[in-house]
C-alpha positions as CSV (number, residue, x, y, z in Angstrom):
1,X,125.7,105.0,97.7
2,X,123.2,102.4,99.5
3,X,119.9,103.1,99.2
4,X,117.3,100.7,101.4
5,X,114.2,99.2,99.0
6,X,110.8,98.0,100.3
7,X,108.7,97.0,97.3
8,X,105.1,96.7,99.5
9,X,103.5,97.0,95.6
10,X,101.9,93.0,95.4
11,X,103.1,93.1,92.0
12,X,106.2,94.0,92.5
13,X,107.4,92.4,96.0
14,X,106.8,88.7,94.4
15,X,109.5,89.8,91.5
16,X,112.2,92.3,93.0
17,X,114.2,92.0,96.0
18,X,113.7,94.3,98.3
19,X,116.9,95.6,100.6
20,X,120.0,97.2,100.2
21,X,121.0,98.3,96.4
22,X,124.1,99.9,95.6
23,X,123.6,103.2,93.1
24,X,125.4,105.8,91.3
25,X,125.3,109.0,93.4
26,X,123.4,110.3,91.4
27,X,120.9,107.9,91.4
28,X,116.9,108.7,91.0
29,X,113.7,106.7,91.8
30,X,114.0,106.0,88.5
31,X,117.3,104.4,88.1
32,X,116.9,102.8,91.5
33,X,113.8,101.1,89.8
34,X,116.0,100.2,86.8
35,X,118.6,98.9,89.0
36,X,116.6,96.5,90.7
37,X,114.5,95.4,87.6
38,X,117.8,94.6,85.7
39,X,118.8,92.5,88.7
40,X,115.6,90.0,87.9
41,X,115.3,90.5,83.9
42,X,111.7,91.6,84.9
43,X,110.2,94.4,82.9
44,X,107.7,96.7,84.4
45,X,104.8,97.4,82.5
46,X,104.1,101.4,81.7
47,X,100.5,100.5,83.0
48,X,102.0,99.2,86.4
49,X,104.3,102.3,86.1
50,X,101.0,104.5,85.9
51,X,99.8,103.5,89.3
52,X,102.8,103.1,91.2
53,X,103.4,105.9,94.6
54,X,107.3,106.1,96.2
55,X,107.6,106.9,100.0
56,X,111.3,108.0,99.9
57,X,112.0,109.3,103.5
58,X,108.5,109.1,104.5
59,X,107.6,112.0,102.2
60,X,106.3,111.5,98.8
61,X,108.4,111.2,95.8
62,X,108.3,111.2,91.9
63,X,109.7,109.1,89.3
64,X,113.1,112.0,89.1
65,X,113.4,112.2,92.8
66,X,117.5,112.3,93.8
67,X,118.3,109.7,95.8
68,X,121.2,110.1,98.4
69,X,122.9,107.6,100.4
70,X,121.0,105.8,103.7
71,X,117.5,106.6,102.5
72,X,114.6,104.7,102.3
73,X,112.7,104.5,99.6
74,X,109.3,102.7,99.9
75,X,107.0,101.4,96.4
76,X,103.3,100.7,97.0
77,X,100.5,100.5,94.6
78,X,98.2,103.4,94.4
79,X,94.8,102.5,96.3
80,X,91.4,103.5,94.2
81,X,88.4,104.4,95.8
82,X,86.2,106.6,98.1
């Protein structure tokens, strides 16, 4: 299935691709993440894991979210402050 990527996160835009990946159907934020951080060889820190939110669908989403084909998944960086 095709899932649609937008990495907005500043530390992740400059290393993944964002776009159109290709998954397993049964394919979670997770493995989407995996996917596209096998693509580049580059290995996400669990500290930059930590503070990472998903927009899949405009509604939040976790790390185990399911995935199905034609969504849109978006990555940003959590934003501190008050």
């Amino acid at each position: 299935m095709k899932i649609d990527v937008k990495f907005s996160s500043s530390e992740l835009a400059e290393k993944l691709r964002s776009g159109e990946y290709d998954v397993p159907d049964d394919c979670t934020v997770d493995g989407l993440i995996d996917t596209a951080s096998h693509e580049t060889g580059f290995k996400i820190s669990d500290e930059l894991k930590d503070n990472l939110v998903f927009l899949y669908n405009n509604r939040h989403a976790a790390w185990d979210t399911p995935l199905s084909g034609g969504g849109k998944l978006r990555v940003l960086h959590k934003v501190l402050g008050g």
